[in-house]
PyMOL Python script that loads the backbone (N, CA, C, O; Angstrom):
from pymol import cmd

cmd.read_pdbstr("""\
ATOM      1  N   UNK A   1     -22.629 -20.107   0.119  1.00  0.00           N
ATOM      2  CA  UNK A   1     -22.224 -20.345  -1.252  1.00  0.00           C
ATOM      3  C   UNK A   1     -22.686 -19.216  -2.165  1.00  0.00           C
ATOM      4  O   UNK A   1     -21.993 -18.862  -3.119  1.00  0.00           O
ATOM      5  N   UNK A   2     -23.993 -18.586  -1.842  1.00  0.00           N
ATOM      6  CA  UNK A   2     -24.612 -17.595  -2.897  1.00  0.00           C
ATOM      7  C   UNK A   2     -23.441 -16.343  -2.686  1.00  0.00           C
ATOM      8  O   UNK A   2     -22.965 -15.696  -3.618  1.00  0.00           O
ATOM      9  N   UNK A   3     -23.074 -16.153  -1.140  1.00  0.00           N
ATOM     10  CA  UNK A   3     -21.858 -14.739  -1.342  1.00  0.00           C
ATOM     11  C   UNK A   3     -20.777 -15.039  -1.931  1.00  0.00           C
ATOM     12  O   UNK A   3     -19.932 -14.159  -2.093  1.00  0.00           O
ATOM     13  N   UNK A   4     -20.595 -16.113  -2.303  1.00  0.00           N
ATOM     14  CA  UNK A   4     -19.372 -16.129  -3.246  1.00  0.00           C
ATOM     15  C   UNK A   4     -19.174 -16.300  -4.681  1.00  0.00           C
ATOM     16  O   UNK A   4     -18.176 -16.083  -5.368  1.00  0.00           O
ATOM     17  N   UNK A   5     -20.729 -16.882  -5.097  1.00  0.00           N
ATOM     18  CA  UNK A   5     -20.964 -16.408  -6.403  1.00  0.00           C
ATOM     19  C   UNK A   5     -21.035 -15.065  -6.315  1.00  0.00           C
ATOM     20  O   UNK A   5     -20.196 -14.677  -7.128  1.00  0.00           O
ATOM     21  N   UNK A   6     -21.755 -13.715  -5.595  1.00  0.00           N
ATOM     22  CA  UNK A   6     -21.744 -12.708  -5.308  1.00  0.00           C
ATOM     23  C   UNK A   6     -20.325 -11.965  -5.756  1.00  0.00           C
ATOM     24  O   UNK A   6     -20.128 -11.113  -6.622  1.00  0.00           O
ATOM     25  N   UNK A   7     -19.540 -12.527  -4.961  1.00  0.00           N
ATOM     26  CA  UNK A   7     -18.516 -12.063  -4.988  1.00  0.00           C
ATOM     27  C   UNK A   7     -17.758 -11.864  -6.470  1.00  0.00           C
ATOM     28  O   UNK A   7     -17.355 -10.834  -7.012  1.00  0.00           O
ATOM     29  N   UNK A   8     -17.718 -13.674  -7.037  1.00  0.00           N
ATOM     30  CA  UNK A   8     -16.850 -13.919  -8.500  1.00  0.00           C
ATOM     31  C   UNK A   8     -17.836 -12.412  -9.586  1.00  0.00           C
ATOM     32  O   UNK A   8     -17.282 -11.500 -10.201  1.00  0.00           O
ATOM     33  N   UNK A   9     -19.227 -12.648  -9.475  1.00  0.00           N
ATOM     34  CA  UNK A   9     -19.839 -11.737 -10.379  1.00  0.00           C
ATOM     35  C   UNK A   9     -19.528 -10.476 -10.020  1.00  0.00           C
ATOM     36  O   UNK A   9     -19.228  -9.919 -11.075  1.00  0.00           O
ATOM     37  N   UNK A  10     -19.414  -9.594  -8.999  1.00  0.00           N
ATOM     38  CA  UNK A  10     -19.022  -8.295  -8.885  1.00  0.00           C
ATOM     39  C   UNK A  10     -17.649  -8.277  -9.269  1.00  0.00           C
ATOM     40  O   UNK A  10     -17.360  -7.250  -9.884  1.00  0.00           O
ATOM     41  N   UNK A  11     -16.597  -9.174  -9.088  1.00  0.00           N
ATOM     42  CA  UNK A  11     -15.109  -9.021  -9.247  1.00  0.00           C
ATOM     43  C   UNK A  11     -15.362  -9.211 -10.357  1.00  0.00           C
ATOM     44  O   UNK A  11     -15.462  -8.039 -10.719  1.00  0.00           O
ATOM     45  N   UNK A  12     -15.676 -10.155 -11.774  1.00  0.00           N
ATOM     46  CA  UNK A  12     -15.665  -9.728 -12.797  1.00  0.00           C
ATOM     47  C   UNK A  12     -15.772  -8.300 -13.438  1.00  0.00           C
ATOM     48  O   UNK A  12     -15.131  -7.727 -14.320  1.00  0.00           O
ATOM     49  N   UNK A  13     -17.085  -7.869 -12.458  1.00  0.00           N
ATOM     50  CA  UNK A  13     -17.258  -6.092 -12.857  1.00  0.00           C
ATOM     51  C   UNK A  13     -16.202  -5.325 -12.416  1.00  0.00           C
ATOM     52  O   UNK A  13     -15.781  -4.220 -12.758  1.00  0.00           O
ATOM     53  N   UNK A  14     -15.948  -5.918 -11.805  1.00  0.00           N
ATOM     54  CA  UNK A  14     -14.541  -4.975 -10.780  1.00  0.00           C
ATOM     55  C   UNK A  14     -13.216  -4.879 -11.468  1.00  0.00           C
ATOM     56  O   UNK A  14     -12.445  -3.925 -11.574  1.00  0.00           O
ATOM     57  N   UNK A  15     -13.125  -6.472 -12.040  1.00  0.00           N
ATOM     58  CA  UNK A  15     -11.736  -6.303 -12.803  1.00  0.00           C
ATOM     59  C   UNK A  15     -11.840  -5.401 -14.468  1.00  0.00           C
ATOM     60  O   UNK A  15     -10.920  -4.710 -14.905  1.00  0.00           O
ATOM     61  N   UNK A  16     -12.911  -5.585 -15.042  1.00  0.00           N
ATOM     62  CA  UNK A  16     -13.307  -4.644 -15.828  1.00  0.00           C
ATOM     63  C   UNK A  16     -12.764  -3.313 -15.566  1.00  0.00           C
ATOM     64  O   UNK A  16     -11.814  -2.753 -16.115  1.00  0.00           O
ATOM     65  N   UNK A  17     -13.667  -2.833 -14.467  1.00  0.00           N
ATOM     66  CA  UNK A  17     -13.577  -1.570 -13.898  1.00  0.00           C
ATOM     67  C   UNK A  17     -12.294  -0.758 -13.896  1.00  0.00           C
ATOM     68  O   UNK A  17     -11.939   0.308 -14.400  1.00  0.00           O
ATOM     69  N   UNK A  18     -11.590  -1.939 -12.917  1.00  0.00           N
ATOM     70  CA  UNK A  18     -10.431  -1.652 -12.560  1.00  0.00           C
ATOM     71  C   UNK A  18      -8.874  -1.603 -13.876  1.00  0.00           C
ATOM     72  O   UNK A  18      -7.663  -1.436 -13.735  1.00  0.00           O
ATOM     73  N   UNK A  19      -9.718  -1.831 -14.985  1.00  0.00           N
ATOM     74  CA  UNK A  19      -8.622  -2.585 -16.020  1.00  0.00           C
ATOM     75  C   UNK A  19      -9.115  -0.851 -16.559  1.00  0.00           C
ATOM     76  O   UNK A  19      -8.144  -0.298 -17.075  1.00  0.00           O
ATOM     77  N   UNK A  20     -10.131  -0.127 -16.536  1.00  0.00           N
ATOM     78  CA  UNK A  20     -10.463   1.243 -17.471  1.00  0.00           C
ATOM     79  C   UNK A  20      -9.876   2.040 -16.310  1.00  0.00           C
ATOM     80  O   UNK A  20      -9.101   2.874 -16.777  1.00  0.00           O
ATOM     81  N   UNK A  21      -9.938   2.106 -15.069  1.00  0.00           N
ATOM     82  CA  UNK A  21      -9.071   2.667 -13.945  1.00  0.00           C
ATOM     83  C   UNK A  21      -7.463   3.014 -14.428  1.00  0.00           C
ATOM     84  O   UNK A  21      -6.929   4.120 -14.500  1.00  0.00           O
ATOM     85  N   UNK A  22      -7.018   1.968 -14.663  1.00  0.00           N
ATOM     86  CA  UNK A  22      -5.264   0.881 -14.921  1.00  0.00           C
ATOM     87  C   UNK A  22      -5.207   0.969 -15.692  1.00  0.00           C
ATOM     88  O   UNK A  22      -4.886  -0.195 -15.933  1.00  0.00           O
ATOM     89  N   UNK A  23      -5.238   1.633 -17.049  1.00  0.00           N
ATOM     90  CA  UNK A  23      -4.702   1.185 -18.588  1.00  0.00           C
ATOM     91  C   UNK A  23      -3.595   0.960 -19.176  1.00  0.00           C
ATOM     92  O   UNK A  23      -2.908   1.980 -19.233  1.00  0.00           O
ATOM     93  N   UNK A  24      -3.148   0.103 -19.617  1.00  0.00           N
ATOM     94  CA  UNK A  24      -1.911   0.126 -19.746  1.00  0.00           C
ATOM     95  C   UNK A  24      -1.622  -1.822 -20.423  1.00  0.00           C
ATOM     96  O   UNK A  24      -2.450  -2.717 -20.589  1.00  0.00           O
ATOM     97  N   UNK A  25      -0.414  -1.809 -20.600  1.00  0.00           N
ATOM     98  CA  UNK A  25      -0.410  -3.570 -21.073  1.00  0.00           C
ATOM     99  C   UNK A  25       0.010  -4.573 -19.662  1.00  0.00           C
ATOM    100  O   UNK A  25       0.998  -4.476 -18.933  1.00  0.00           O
ATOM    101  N   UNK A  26      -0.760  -5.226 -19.621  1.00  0.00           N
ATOM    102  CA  UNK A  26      -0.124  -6.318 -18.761  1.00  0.00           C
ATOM    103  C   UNK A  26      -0.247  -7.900 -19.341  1.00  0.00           C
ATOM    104  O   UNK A  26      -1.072  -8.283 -20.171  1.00  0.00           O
ATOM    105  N   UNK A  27       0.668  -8.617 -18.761  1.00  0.00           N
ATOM    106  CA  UNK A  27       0.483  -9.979 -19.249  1.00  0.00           C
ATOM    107  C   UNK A  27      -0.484 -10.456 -19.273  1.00  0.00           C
ATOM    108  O   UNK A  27      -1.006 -10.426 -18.159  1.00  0.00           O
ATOM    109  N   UNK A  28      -1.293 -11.108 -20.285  1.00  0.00           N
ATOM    110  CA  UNK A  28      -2.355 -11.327 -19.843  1.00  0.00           C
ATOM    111  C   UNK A  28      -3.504 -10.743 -20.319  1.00  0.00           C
ATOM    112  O   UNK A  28      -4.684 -11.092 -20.281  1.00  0.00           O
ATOM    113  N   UNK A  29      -2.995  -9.888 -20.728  1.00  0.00           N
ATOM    114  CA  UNK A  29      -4.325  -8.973 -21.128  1.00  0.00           C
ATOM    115  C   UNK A  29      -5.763  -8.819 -19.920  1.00  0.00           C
ATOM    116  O   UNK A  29      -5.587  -8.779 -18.702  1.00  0.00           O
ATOM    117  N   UNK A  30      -7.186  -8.749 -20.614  1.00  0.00           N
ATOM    118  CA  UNK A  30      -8.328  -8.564 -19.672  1.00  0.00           C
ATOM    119  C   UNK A  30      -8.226  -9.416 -18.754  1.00  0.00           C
ATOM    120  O   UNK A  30      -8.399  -9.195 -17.556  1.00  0.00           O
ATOM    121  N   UNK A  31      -7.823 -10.850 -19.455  1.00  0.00           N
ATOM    122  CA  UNK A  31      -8.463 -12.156 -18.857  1.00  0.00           C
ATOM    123  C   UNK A  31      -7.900 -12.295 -17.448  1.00  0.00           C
ATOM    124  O   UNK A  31      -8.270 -12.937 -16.465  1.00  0.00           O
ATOM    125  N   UNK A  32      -7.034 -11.600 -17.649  1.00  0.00           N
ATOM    126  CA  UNK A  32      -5.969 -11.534 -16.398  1.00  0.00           C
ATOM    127  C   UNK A  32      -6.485 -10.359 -15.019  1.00  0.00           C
ATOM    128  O   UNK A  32      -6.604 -10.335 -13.794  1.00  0.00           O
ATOM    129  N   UNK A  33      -6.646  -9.584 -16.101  1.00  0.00           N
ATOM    130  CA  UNK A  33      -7.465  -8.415 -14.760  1.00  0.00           C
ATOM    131  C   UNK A  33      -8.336  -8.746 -14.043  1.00  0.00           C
ATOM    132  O   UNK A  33      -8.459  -8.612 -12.825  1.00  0.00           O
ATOM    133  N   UNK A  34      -9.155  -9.319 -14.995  1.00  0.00           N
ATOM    134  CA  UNK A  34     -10.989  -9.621 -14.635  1.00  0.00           C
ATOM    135  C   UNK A  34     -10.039 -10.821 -13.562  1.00  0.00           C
ATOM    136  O   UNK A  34      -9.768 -10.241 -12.511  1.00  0.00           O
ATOM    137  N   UNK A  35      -9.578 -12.056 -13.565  1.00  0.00           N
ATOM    138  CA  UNK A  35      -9.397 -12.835 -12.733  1.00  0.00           C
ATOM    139  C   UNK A  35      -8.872 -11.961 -11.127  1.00  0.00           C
ATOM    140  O   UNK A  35      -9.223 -12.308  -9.999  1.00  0.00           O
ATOM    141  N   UNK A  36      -8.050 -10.898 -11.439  1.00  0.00           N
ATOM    142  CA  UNK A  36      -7.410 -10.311 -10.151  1.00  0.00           C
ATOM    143  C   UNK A  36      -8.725  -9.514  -9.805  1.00  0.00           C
ATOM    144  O   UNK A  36      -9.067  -9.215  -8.661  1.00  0.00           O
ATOM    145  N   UNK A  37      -9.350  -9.241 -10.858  1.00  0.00           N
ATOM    146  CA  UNK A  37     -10.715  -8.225 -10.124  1.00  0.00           C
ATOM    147  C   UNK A  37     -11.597  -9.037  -9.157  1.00  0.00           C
ATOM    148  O   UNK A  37     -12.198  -8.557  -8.195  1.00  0.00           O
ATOM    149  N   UNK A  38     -11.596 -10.548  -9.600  1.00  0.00           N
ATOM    150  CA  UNK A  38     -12.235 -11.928  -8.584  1.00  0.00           C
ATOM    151  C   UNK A  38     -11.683 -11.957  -7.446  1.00  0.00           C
ATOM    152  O   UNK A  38     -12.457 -11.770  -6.508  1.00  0.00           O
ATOM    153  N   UNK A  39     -10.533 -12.139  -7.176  1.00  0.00           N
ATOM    154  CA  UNK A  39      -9.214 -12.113  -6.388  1.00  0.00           C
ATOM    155  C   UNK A  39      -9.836 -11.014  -5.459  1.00  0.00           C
ATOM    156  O   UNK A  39     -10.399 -11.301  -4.403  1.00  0.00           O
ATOM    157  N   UNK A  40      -9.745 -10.201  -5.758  1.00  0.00           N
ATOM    158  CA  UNK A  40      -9.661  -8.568  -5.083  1.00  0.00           C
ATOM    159  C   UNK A  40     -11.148  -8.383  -4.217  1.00  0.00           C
ATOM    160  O   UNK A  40     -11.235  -7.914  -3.082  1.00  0.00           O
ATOM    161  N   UNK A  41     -12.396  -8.928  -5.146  1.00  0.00           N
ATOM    162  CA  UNK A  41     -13.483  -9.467  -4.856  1.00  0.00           C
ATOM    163  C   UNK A  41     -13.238 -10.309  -3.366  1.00  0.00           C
ATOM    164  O   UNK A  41     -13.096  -9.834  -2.239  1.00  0.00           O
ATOM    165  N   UNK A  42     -13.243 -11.455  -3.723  1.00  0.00           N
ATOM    166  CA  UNK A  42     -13.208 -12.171  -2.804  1.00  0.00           C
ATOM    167  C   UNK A  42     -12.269 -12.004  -1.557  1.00  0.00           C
ATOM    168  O   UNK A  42     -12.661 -12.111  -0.395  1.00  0.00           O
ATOM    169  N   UNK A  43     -10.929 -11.718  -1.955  1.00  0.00           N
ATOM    170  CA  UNK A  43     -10.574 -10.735  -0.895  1.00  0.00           C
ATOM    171  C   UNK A  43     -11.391  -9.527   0.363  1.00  0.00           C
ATOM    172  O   UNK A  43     -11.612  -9.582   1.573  1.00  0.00           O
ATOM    173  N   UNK A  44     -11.599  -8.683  -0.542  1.00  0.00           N
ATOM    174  CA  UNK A  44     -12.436  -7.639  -0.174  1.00  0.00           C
ATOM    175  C   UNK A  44     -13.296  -7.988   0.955  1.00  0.00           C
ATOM    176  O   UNK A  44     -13.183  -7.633   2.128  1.00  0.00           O
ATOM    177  N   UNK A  45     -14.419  -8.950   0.261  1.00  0.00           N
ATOM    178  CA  UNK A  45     -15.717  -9.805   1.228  1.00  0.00           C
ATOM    179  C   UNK A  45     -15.151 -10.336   2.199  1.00  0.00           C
ATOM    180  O   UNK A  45     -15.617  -9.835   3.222  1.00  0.00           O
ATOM    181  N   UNK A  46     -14.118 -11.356   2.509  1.00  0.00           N
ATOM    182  CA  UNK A  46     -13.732 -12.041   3.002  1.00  0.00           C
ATOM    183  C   UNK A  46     -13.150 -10.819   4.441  1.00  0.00           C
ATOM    184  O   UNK A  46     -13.697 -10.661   5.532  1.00  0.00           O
ATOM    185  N   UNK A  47     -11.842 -10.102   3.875  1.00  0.00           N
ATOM    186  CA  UNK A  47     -11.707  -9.208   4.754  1.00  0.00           C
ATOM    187  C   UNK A  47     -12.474  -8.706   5.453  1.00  0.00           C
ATOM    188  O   UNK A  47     -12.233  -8.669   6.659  1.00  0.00           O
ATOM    189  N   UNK A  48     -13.624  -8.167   4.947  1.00  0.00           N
ATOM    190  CA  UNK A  48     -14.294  -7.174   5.118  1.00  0.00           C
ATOM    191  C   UNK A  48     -15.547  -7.802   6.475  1.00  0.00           C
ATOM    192  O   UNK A  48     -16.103  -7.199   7.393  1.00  0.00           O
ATOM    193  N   UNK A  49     -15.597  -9.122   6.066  1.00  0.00           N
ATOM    194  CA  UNK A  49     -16.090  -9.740   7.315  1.00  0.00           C
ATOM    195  C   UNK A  49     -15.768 -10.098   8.209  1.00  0.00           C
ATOM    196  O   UNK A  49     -16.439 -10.261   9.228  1.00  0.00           O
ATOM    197  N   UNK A  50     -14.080 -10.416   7.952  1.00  0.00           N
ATOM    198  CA  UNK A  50     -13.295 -10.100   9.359  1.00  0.00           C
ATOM    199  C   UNK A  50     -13.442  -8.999  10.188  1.00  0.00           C
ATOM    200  O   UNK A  50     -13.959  -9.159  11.294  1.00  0.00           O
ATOM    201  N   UNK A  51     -13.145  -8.133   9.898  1.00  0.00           N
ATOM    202  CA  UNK A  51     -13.032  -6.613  10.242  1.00  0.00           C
ATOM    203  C   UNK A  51     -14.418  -6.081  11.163  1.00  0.00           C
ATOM    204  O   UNK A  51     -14.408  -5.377  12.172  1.00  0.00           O
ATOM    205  N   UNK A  52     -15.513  -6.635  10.494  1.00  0.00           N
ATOM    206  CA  UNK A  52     -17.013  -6.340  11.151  1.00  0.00           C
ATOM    207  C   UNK A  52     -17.596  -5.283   9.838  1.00  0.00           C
ATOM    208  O   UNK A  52     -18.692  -4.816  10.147  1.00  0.00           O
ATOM    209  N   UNK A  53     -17.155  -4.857   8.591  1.00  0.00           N
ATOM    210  CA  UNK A  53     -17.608  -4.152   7.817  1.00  0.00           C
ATOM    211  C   UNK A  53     -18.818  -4.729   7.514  1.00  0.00           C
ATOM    212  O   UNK A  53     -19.894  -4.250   7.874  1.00  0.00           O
ATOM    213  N   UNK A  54     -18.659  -6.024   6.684  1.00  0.00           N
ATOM    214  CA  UNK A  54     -19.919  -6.364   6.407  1.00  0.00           C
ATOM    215  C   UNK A  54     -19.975  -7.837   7.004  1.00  0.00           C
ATOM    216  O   UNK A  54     -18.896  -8.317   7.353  1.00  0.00           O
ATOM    217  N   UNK A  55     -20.937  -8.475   7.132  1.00  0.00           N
ATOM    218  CA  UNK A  55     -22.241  -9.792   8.067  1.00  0.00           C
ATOM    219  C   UNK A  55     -22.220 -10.794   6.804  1.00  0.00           C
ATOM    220  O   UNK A  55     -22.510 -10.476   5.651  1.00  0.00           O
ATOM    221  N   UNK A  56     -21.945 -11.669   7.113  1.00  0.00           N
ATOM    222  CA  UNK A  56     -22.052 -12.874   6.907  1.00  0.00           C
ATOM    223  C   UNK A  56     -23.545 -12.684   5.677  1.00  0.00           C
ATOM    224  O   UNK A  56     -24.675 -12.717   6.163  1.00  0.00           O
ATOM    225  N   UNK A  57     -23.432 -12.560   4.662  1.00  0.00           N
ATOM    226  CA  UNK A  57     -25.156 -12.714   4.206  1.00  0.00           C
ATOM    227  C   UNK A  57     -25.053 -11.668   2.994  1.00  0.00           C
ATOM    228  O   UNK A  57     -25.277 -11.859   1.799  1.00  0.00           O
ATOM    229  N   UNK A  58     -24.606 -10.391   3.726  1.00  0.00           N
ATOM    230  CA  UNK A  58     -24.540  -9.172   3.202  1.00  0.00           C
ATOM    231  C   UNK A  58     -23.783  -8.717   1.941  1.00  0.00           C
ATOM    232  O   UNK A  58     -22.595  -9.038   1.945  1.00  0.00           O
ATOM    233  N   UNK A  59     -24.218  -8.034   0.855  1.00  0.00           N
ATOM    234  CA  UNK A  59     -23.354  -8.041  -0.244  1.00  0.00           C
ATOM    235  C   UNK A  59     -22.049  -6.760   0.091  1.00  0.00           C
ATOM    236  O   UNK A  59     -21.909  -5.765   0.803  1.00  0.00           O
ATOM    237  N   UNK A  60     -21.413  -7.404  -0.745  1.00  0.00           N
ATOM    238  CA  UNK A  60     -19.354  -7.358  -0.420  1.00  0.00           C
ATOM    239  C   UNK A  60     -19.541  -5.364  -0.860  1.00  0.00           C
ATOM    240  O   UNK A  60     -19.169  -4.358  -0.256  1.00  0.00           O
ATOM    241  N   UNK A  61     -20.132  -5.529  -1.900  1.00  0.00           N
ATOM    242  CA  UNK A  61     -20.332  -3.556  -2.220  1.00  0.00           C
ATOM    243  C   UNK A  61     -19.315  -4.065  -3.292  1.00  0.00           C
ATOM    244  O   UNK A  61     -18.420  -4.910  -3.266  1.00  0.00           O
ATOM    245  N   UNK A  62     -19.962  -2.942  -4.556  1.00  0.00           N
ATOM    246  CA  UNK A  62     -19.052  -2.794  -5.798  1.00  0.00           C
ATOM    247  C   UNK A  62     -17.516  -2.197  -5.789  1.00  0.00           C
ATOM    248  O   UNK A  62     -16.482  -2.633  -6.295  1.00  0.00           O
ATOM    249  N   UNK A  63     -17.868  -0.697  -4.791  1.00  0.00           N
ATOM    250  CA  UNK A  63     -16.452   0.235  -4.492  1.00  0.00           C
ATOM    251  C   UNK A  63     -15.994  -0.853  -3.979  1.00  0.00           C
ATOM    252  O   UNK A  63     -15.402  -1.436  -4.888  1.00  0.00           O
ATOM    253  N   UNK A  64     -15.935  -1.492  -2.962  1.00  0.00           N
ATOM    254  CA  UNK A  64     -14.845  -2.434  -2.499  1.00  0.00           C
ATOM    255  C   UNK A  64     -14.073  -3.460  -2.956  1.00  0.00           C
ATOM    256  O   UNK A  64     -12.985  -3.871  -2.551  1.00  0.00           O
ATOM    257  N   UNK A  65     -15.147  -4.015  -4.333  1.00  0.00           N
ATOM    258  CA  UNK A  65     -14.187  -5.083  -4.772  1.00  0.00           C
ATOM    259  C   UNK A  65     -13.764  -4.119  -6.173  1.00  0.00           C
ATOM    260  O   UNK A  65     -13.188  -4.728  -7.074  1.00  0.00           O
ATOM    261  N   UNK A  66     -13.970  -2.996  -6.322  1.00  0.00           N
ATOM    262  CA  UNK A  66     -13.061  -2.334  -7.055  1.00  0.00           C
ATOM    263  C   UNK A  66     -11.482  -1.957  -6.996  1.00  0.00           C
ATOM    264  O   UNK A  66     -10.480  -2.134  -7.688  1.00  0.00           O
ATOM    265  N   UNK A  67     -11.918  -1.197  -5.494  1.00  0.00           N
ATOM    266  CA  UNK A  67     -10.961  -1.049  -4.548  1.00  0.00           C
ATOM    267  C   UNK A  67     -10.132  -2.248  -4.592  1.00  0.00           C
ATOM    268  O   UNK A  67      -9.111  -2.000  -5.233  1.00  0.00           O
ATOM    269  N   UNK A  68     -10.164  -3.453  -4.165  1.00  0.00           N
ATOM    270  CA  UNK A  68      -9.552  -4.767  -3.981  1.00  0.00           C
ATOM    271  C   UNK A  68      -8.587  -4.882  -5.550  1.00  0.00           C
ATOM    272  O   UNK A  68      -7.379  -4.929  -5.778  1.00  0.00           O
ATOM    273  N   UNK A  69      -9.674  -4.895  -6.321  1.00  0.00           N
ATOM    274  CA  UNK A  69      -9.135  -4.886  -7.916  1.00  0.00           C
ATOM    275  C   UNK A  69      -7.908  -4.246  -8.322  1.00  0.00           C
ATOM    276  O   UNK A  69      -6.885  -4.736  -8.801  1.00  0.00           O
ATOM    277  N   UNK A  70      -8.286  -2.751  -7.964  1.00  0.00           N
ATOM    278  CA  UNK A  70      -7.172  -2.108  -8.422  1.00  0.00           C
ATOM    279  C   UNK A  70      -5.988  -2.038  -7.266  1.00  0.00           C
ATOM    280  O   UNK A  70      -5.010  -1.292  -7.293  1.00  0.00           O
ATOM    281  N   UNK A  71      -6.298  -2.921  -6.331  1.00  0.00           N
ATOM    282  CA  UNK A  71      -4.642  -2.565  -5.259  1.00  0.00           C
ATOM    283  C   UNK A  71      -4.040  -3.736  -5.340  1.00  0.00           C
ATOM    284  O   UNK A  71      -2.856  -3.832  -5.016  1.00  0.00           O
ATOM    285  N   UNK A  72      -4.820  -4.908  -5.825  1.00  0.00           N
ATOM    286  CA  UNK A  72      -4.032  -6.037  -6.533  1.00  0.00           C
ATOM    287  C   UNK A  72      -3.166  -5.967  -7.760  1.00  0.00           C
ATOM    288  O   UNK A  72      -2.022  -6.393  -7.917  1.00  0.00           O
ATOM    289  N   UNK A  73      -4.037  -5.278  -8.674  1.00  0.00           N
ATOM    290  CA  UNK A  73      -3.664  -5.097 -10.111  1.00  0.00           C
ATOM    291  C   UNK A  73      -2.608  -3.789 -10.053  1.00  0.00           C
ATOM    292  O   UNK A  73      -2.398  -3.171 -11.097  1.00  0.00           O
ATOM    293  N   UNK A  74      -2.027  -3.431  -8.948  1.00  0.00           N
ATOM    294  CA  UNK A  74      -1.141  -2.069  -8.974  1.00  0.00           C
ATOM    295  C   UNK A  74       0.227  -3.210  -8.466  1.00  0.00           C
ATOM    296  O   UNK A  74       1.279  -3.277  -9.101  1.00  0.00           O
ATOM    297  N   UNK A  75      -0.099  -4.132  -7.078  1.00  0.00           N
ATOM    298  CA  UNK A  75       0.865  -4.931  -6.714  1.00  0.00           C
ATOM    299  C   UNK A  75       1.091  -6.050  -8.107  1.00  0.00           C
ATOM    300  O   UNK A  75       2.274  -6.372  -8.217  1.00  0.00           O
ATOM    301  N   UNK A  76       0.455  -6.482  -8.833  1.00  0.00           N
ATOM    302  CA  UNK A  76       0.369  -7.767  -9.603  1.00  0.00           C
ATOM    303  C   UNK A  76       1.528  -6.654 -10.814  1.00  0.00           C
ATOM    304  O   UNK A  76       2.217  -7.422 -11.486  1.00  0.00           O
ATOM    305  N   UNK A  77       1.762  -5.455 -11.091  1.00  0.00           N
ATOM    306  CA  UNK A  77       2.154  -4.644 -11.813  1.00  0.00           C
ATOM    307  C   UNK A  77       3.787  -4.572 -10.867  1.00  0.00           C
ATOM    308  O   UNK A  77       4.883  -5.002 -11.229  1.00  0.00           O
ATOM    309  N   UNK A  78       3.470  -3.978  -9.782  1.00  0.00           N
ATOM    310  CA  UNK A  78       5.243  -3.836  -9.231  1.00  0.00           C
ATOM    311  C   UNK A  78       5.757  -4.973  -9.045  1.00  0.00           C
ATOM    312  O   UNK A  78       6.957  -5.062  -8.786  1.00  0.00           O
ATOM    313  N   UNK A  79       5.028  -5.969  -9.132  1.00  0.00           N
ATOM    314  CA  UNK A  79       5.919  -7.648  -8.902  1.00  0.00           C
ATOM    315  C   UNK A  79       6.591  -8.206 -10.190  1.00  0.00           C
ATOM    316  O   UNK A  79       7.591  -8.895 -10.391  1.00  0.00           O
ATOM    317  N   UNK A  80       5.362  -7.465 -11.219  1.00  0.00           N
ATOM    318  CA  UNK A  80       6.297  -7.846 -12.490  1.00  0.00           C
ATOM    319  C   UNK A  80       7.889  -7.165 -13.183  1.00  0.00           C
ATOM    320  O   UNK A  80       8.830  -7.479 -13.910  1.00  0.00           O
ATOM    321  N   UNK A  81       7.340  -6.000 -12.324  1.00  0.00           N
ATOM    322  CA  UNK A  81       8.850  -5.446 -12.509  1.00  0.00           C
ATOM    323  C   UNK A  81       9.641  -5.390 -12.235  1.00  0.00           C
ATOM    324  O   UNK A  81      10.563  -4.802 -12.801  1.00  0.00           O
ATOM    325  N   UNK A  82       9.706  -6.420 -10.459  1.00  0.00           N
ATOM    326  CA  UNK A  82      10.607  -6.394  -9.716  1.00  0.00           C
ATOM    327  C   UNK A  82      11.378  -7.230 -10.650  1.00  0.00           C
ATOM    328  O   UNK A  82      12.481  -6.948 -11.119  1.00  0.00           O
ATOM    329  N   UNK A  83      10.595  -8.419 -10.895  1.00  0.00           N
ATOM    330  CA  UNK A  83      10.819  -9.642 -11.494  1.00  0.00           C
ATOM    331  C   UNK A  83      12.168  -9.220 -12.792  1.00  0.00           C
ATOM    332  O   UNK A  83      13.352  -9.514 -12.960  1.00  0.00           O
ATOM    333  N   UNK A  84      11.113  -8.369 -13.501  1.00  0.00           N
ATOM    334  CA  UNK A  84      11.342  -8.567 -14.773  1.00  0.00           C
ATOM    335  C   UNK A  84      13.216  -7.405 -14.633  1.00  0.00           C
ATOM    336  O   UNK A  84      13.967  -7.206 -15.588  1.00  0.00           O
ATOM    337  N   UNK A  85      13.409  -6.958 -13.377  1.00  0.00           N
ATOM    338  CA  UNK A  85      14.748  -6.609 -12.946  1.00  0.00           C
ATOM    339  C   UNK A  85      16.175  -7.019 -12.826  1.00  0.00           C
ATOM    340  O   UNK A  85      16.997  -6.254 -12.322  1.00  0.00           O
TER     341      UNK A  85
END
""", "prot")
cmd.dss("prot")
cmd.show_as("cartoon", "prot")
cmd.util.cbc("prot")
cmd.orient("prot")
């Protein structure tokens, strides 16, 4: 349970991060990033313990749920436009 509070608190930083990375308008504004920066977070960890990167215990790493952040928030961007097509 503690790595996944882990997780929500770095993806907050992440979607931050990732929103000064990304500038630009999206629906939603921050509130929206910071949630995909969680997303991307928890993603990230989750993957990442599949894979054998990181152990069960071990923290997820900031670059990664950045990383996660901004390749969500790039897809969460081309979906709206497919859409909005």
């Amino acid at each position: 349970m503690a790595d996944i509070f882990w997780w929500i608190v770095i993806g907050f930083v992440a979607g931050a991060v990732g929103k000064l990375i990304m500038p630009g308008k999206d629906p939603g504004g921050c509130v929206v990033t910071i949630l995909i920066g969680i997303a991307g977070a928890l993603l990230t960890g989750y993957v990442g313990q599949i894979i054998g990167f990181y152990e069960p215990g071990e923290d997820t790493g900031f670059i990664g749920a950045t990383l996660g952040a901004v390749i969500l928030l790039m897809l969460y961007r081309v979906m709206l436009k497919l859409r909005s097509n």
